[in-house]
C-alpha positions as CSV (number, residue, x, y, z in Angstrom):
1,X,104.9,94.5,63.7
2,X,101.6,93.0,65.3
3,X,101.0,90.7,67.8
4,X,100.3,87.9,65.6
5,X,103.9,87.4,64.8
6,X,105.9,85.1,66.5
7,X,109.3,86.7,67.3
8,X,110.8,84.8,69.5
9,X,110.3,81.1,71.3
10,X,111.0,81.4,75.1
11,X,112.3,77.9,76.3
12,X,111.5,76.5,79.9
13,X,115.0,73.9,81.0
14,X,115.5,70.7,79.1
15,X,114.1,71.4,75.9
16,X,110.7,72.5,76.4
17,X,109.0,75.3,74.7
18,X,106.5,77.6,74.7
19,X,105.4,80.0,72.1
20,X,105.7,83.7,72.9
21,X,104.0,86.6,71.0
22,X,105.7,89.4,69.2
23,X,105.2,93.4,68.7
24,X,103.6,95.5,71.7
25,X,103.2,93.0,74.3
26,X,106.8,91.7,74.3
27,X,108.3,95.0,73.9
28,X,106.2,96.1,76.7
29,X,105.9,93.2,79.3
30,X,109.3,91.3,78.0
31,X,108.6,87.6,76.8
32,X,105.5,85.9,78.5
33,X,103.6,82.7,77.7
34,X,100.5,83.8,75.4
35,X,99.1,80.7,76.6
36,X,98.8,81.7,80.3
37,X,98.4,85.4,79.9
38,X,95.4,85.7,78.3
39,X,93.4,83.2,79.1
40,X,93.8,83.9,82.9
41,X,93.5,88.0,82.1
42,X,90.0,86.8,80.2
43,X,88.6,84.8,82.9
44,X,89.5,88.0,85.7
45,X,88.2,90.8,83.2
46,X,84.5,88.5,82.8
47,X,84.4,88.3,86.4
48,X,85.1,91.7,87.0
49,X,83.2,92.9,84.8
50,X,80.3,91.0,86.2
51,X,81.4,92.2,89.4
52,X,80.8,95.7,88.6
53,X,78.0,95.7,86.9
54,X,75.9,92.9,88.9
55,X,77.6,93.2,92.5
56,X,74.3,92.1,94.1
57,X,74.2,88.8,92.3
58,X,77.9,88.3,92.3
59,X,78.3,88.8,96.1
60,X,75.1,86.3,96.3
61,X,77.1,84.1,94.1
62,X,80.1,84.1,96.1
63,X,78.8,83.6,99.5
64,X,76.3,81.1,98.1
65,X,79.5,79.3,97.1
66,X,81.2,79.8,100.4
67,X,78.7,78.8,102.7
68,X,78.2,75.3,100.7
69,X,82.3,74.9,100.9
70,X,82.6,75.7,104.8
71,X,79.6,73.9,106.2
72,X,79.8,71.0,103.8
73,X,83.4,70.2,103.4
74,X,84.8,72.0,106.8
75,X,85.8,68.7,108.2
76,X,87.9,67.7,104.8
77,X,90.0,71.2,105.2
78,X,90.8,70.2,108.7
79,X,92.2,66.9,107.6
80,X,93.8,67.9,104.7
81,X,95.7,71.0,106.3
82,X,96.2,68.9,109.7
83,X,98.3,66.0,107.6
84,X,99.9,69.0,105.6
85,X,101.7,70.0,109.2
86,X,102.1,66.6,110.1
87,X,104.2,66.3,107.1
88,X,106.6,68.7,107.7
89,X,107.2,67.6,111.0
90,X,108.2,64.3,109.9
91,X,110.3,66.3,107.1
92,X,112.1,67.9,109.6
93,X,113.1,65.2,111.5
94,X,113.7,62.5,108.3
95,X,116.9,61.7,107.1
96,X,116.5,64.1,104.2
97,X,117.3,66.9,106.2
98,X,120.3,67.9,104.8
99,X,119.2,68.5,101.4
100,X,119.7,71.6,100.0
101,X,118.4,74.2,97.6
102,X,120.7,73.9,95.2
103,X,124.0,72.3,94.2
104,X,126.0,71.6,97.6
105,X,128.1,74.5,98.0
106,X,125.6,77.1,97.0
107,X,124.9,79.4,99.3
108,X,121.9,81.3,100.3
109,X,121.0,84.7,98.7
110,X,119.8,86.4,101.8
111,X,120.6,86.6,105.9
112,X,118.5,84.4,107.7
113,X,116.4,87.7,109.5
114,X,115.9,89.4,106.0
115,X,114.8,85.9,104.6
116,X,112.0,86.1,107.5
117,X,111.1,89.6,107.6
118,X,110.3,89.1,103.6
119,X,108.1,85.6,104.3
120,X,106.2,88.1,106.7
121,X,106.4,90.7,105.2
122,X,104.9,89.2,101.5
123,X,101.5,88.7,102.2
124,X,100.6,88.0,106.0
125,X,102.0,91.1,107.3
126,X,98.3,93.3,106.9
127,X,96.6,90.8,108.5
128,X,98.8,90.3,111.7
129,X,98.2,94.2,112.2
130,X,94.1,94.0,110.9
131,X,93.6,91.1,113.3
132,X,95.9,91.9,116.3
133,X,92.9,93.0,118.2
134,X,90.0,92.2,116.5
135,X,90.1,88.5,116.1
136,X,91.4,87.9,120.4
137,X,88.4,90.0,120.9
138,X,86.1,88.4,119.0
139,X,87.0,85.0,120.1
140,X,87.1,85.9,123.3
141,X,83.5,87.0,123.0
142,X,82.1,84.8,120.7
143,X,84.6,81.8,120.1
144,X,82.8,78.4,120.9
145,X,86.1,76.9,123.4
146,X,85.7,79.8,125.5
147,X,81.7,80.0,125.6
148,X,81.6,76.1,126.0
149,X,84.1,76.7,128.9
150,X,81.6,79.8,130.3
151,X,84.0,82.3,130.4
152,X,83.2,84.4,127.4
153,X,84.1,88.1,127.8
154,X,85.8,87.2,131.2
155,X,89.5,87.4,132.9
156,X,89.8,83.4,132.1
157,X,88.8,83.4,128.9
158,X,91.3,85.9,127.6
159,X,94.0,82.7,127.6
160,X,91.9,80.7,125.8
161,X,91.0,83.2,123.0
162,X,95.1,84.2,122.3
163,X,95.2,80.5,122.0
164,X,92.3,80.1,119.5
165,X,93.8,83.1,117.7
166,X,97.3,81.5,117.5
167,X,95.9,78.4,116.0
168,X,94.2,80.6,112.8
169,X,97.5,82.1,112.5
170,X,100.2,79.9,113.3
171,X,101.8,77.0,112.1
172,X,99.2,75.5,109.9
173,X,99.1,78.1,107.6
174,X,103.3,78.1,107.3
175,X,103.1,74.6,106.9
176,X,100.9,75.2,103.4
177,X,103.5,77.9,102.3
178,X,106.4,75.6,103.2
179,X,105.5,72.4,101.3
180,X,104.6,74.2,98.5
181,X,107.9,76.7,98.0
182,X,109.8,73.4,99.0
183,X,107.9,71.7,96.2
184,X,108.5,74.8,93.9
185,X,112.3,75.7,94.8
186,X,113.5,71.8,94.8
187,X,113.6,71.2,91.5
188,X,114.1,74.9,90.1
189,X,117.2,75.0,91.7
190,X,118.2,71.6,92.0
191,X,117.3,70.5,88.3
192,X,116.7,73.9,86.5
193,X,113.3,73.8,86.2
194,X,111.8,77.5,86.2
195,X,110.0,78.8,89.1
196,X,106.3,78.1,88.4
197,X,103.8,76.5,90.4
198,X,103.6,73.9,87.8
199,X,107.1,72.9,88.6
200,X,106.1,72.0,92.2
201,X,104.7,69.0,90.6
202,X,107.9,67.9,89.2
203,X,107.7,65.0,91.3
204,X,104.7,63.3,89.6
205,X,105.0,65.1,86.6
206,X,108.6,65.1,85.9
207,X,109.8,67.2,82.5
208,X,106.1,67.4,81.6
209,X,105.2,69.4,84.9
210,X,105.1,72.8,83.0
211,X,103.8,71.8,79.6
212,X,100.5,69.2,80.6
213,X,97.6,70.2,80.5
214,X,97.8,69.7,84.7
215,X,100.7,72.0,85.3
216,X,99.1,74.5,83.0
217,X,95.7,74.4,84.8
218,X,97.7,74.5,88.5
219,X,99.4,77.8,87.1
220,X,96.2,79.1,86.0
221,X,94.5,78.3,89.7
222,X,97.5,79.7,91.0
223,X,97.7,83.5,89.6
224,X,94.0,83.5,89.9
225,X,94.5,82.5,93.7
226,X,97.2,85.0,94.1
227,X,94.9,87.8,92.7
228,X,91.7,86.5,94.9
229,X,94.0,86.5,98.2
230,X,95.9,89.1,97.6
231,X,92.6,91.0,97.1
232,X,91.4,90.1,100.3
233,X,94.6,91.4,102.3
234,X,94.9,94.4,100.3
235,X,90.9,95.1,101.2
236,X,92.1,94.9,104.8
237,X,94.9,97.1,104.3
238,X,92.9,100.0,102.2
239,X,89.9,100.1,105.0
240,X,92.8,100.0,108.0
241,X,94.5,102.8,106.4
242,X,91.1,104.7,105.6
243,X,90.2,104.1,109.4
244,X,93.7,105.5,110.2
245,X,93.5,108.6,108.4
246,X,89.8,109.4,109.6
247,X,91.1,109.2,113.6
248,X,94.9,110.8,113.0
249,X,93.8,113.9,110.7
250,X,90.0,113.5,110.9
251,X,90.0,112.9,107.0
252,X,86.3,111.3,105.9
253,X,87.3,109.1,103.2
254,X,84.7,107.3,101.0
255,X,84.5,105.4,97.4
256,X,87.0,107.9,95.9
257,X,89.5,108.4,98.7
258,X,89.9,104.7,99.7
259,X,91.0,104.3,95.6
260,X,93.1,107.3,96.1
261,X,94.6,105.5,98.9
262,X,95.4,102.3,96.7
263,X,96.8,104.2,93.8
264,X,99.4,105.3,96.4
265,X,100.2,102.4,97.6
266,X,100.3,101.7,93.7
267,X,103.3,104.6,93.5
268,X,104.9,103.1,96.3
269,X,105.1,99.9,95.1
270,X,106.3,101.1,91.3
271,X,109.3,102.4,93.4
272,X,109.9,99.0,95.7
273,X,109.3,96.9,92.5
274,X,112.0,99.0,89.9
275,X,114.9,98.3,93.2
276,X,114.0,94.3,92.3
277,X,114.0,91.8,95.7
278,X,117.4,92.0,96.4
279,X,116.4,96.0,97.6
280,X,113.1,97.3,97.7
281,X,111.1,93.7,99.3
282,X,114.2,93.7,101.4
283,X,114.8,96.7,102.9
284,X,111.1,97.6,103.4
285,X,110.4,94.1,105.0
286,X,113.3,94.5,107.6
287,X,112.2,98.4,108.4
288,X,108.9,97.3,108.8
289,X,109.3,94.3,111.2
290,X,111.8,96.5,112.8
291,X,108.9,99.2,113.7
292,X,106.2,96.7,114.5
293,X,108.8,95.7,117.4
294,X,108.9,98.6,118.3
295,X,105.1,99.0,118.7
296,X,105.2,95.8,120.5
297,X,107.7,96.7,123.0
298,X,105.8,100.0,123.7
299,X,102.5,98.0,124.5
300,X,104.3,95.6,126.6
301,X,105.9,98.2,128.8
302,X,103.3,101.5,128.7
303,X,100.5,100.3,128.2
304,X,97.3,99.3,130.4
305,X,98.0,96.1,131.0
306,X,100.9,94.7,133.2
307,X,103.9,93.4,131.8
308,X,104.2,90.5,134.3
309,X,100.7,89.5,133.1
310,X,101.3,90.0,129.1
311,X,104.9,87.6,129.9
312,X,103.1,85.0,131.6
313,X,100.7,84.8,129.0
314,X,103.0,84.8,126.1
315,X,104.8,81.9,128.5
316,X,101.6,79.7,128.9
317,X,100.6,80.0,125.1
318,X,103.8,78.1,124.3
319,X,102.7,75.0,126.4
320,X,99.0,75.5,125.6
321,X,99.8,75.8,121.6
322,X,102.5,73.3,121.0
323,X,100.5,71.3,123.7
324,X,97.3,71.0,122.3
325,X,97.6,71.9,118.5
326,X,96.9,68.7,117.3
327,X,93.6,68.4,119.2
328,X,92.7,71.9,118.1
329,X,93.7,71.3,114.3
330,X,91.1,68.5,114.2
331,X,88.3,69.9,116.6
332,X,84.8,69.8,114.5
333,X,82.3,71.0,117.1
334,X,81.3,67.1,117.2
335,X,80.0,67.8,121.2
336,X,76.9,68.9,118.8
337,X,74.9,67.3,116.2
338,X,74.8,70.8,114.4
339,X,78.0,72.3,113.9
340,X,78.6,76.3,115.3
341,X,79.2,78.8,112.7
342,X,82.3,79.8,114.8
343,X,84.2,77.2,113.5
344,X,83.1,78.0,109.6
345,X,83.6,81.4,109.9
346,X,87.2,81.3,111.3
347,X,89.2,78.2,111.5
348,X,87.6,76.7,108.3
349,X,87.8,80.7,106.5
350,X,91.7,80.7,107.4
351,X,92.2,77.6,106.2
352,X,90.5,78.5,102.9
353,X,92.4,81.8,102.8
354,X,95.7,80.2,103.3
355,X,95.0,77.6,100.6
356,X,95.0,80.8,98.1
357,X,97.9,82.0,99.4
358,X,99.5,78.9,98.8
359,X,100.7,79.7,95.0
360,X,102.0,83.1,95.8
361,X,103.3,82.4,99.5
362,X,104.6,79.5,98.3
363,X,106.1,80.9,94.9
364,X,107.7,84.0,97.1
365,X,109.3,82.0,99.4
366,X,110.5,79.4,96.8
367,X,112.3,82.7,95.4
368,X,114.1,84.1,98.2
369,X,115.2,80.5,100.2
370,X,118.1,79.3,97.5
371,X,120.8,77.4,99.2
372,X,118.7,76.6,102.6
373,X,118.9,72.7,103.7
374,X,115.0,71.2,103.9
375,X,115.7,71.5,108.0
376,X,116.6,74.8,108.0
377,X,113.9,75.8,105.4
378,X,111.3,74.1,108.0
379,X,112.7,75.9,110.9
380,X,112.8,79.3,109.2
381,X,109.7,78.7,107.3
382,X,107.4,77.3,110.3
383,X,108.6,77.7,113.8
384,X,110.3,80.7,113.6
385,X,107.3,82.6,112.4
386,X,105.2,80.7,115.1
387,X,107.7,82.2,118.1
388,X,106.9,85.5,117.0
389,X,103.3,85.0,116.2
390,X,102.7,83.9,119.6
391,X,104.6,87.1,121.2
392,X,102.7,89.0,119.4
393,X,99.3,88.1,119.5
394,X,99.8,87.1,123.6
395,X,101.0,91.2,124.2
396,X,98.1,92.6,121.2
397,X,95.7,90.0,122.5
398,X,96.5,90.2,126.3
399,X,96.3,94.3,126.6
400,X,93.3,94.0,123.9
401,X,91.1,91.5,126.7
402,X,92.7,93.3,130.0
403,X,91.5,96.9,128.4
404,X,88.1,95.1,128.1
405,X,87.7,93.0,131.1
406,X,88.4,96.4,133.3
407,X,85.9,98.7,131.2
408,X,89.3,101.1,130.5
409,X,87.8,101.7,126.5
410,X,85.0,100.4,124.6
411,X,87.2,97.6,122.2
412,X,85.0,94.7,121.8
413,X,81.9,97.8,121.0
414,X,83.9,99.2,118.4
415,X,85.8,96.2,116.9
416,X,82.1,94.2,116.1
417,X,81.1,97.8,113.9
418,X,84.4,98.3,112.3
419,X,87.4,95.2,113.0
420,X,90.1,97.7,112.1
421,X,89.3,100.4,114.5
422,X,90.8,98.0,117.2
423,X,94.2,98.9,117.1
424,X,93.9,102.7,117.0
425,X,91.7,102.6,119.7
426,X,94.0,100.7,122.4
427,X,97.0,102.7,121.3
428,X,94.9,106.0,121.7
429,X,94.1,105.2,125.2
430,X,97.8,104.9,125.8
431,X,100.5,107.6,126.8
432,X,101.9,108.9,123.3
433,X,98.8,106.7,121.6
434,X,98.5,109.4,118.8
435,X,102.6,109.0,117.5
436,X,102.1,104.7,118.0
437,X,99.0,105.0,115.8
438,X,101.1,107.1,113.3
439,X,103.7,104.3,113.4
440,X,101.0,101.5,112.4
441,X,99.3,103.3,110.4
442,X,102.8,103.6,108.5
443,X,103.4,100.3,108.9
444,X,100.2,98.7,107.4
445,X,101.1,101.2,104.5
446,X,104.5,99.5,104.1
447,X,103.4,95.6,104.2
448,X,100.6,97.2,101.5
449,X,103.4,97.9,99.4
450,X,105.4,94.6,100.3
451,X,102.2,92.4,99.6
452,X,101.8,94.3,96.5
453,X,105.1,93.9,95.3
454,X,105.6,90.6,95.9
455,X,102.7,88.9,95.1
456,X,102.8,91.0,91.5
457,X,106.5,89.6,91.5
458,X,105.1,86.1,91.6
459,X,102.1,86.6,89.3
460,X,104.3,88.2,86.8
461,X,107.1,85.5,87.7
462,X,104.3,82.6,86.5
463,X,103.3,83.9,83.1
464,X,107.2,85.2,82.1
465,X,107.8,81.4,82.8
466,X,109.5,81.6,85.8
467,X,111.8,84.5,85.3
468,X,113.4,84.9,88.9
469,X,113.5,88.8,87.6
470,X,110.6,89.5,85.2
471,X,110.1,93.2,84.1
472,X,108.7,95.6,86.0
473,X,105.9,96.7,83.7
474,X,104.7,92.8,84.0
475,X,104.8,93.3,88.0
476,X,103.3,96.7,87.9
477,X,100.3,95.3,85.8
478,X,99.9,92.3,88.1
479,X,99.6,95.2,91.2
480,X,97.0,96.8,89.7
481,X,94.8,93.8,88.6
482,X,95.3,93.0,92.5
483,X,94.9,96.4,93.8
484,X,91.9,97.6,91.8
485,X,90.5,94.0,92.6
486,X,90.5,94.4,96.2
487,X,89.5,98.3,96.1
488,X,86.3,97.1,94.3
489,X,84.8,94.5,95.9
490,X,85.8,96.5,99.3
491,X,83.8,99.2,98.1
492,X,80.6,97.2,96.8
493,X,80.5,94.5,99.2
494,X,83.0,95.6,102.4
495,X,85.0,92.4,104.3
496,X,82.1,89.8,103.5
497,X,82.4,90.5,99.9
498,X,86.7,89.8,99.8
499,X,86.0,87.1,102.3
500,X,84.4,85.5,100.3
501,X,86.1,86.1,96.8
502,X,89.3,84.4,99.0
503,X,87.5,81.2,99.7
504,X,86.0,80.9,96.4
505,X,89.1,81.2,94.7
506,X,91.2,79.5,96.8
507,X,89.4,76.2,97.1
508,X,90.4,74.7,94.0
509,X,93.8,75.1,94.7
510,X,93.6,72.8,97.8
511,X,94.0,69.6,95.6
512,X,97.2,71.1,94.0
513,X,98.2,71.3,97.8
514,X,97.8,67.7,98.3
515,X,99.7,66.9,95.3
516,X,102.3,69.1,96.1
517,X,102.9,66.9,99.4
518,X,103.5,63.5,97.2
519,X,105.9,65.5,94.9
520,X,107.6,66.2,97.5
521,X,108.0,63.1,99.3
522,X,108.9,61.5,95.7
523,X,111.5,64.1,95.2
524,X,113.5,63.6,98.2
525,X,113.2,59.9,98.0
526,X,114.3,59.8,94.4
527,X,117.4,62.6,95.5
528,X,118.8,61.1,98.6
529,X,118.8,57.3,96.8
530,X,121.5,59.5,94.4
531,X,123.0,60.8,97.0
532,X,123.4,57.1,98.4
């Protein structure tokens, strides 16, 4: 049998249907919707192929693309991701609270700490490690609140720049994730729908979500978003790991060993992904955000910098971020009729970055949060993560500027050549440094494998239309794509390069974000007034 014969038709709820191929494919990758697969495999395969064999051009392309997205259309990100947080707020203090994902006696699939070590552990998890301290360094140095206050690279500043570094990665970015697995999750488990980004716009859209040509194109935006910021994180991971390996065992990797390193991760993940969610994302997310405490505790209590000083930071960061997020969402360098690049390159790039994790984020989560009331989901989802981002970050951050400020190792020297050489470098100048770099080092290898795993999951999840369990061959060729994706353009064009493939790819998806925040709102309306 070839693939030109139809064997089977593979039905979304309520009647609708797709049209799935026969032969190799479907015996291979199970059922799948032709009509996604391809068209979204052609499009990657052009530009990677273009990629590889014009990398000059493409990178010239892409940062062409980004710089005309940040500097021309930074101030409509900060407005549209400001009233995305904004919105959840009011969700979580509405009256439709108490609506639940699911029928009213279902109950939810995992324990509240495994549901959040998995929502950290799916895609952010690198990049909390990558950045920890890199980015306080940086902004501490270089960030335009801290020079404009004249205390860049001193003791003052050091508050400041934790405080700039918890707004990149705090609740703003959670807030993104949350509307669009609430948009996703509501109607999949309240109405049947299958778990597609298309059926976040069941609210507009109703039945039609996942068969006009709108929910078709926000699928398509949404696996290529996935592979684009998946990419990037996994590009992080590969060159923190490289860096790892040079300063434990003083193995020199280049092209060939950094691939080596993501085929791996690759054998790791095959592993994770054959024990499904309910084991492999699970148990490696809670060991994982198990050793990182660990790591934190150790910094807090050996390392260079006092305690006392790390708690009373982490305690002033919770008045200075809750107190001032607002006015530090919408800050647009106006003080200056040319705006910074400081603000492009990192609020406006996180933004940007979170927007393409907003499929796959929002898809994961949308998986794992069955039987969670809206104000739960909001608390578990937003300002839970934000309580331990700002721990860790003030403890990172803190030692990262006291080390500094007293001239005890050369951080900020090393972090502006290579921005993953941060963290090996304060926990080597620490009692025992070699066996805590041993345990990140481990630990960046294990949210590889998470980020792999589940944003595969979700990719293969979007074109097996919305299989909560598609197969693992379909998972395993999503992990690749993503993989060799972010091996490639890490090797021809380093961090700019998958910066910029990130933003590129993620910036269409921000009007599917937007909508996602009306389906919402239409949905609850239209399920309370039953309830009522």
């Amino acid at each position: 049998m070839n693939d030109t014969v139809i064997s089977k038709v593979g039905s979304y709820p309520h009647g609708t249907t797709v049209p799935l191929r026969g032969g190799i494919t479907t015996r291979l990758f199970g059922e799948y919707d032709r009509t996604l697969f391809w068209p979204v495999l052609a499009i990657y395969t052009s530009l990677m192929v273009y990629a590889f064999l014009f990398p000059e051009a493409m990178g010239n392309t892409l940062s062409s693309i980004r710089d005309f997205l940040i500097f021309n259309f930074g101030w409509s990100f900060l407005l549209g991701v400001g009233a995305t947080l904004i919105f959840c707020l009011y969700l979580f203090i509405s009256p439709y609270g108490d609506l639940k994902l699911g029928a009213a006696d279902t109950v939810p699939e995992f324990s509240f700490s495994s549901w959040v070590a998995m929502m950290f552990s799916c895609g952010l998890g690198i990049g909390f490690v990558f950045f920890s301290v890199a980015e306080p360094l940086t902004h501490l140095y270089e960030s335009s609140h801290v020079i404009d206050m004249g205390q860049a690279g001193q003791t003052a500043g050091i508050a400041k720049a934790v405080q700039i570094t918890l707004l990149d990665w705090g609740m703003h970015g959670w807030a993104l994730f949350a509307v669009a697995a609430w948009a996703i999750a509501f109607p999949a488990y309240k109405y049947g729908q299958p778990l597609t980004v298309a059926t976040g716009l069941y609210g507009i859209l109703g039945e039609r979500c996942n068969t006009s040509i709108w929910g078709r194109l926000a699928n398509g935006l949404g696996i290529i978003g996935t592979i684009g910021g998946n990419a990037t994180m996994i590009g992080l991971g590969v060159a923190s790991i490289s860096y790892g390996l040079n300063t434990l065992f003083g193995l020199e990797l280049g092209a060939v060993g950094q691939a080596l390193v993501m085929i791996v991760v690759i054998i790791a993940y095959v592993i994770s992904a054959a024990t499904g969610v309910e084991r492999g994302i699970k148990l490696l997310s809670q060991a994982n955000m198990i050793m990182a405490g660990i790591i934190l505790l150790a910094i807090l209590f050996f390392g260079h910098a006092p305690a006392q000083y790390l708690l009373n930071l982490a305690t002033q960061q919770v008045g200075d971020y809750f107190g001032q997020v607002l006015s530090l969402q919408f800050w647009s360098d106006a003080g200056n009729f040319e705006q910074r690049e400081w603000l492009g390159w990192w609020v406006v790039f996180y933004w940007l970055w979170y927007i393409s994790y907003i499929p796959f984020c929002g898809g994961f989560i949308a998986r794992i949060s069955k039987g969670r009331t809206l104000r739960e989901f909001i608390f578990g989802v937003i300002f839970v993560p934000m309580i331990l981002t700002i721990g860790w970050f003030s403890i990172w951050g803190g030692s990262a500027g006291y080390i500094e400020v007293n001239d005890i190792a050369p951080l900020w020297e090393s972090v502006q050549e290579k921005p993953e050489s941060g963290i090996y470098m304060l926990l080597g100048s620490m009692p025992g440094g070699w066996w805590l770099s041993l345990m990140v080092l481990f630990n960046i290898v294990v949210f590889a494998v998470t980020t792999s795993d589940s944003a595969s999951f979700f990719a293969a999840m979007q074109v097996s239309n919305g299989n909560e369990n598609p197969k693992v061959s379909m998972r395993l060729l999503w992990g690749v794509i993503i993989g060799f994706t972010g091996i490639m353009f890490q090797i021809f064009g380093g961090f700019s390069a998958i910066k910029s493939l990130a933003i590129v790819v993620g910036a269409p998806f921000f009007f599917v974000g937007i909508a996602y925040m009306y389906s919402v709102y239409r949905m609850l309306k239209l399920a309370k007034l039953k309830e009522d």
